[in-house]
N, C-alpha and C positions, 0 to 999 in steps of 0.2 A: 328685227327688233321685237321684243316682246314688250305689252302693256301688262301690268300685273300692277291692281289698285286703282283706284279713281282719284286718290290725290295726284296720280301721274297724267290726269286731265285737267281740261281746262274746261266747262260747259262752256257754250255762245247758244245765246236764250233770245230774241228776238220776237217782234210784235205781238200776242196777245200771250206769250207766255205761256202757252200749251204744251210745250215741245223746247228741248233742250236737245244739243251738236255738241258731245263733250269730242275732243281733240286732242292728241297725243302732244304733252307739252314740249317734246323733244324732237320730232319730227309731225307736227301736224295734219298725221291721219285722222280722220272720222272714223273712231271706234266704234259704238254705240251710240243708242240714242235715248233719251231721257223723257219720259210722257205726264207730265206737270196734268194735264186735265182741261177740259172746258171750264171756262170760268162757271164760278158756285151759281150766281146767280143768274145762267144759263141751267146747269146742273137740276136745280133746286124745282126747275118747272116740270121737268123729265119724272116719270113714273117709277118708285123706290127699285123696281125690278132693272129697271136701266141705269140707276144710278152705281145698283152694285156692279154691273156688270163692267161698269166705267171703271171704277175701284180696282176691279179686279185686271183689270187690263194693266193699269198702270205698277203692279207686281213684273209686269214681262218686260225682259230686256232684248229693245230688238237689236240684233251683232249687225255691223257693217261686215258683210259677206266677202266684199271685193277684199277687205284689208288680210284676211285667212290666207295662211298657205296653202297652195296643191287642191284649189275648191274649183269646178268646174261649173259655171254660176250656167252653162245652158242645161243644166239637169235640174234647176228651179223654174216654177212654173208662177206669174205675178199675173193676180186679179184684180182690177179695181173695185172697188165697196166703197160708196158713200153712205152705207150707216155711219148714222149717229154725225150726221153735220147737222141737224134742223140747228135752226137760230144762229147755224151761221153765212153771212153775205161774202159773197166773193167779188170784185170787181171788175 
């Protein structure tokens, strides 16, 4: 199956709205992923140099790599980074 367009999704946007699960409305793959942002008035505390950088992140589309044909996902290497969570609480 190919996706081609985003009206052929569906987002699912949950709890503080940073992040959007858009969804293949015809078979329910997770395609992509949607990056909404920290909330503003999180944002707004952050120094201008980090705010664009925030900005500028949310231009990138990250691909759900599993859904690709012919992709051998052990030739990716995943780092965790917790930049840029200050102000927010986990529980």
């Amino acid at each position: 199956m190919t996706v081609i367009g985003r009206e052929h999704t569906k987002d699912y946007i949950c709890g503080a709205g940073v992040q959007g699960w858009p969804f293949c409305r015809v078979c329910a793959v997770h395609v992509f992923a949607n990056a909404y942002g920290p909330p503003n008035e999180i944002m707004e505390t952050w120094p201008e140099s980090r705010q664009a950088e925030i900005r500028e992140q949310w231009d990138v589309l990250p691909l759900n790599l599993r859904a690709l044909e012919d992709i051998d996902l052990n030739l990716f290497s995943v780092e965790r980074s917790d930049e840029g969570t200050d102000g927010y609480v986990l529980d």
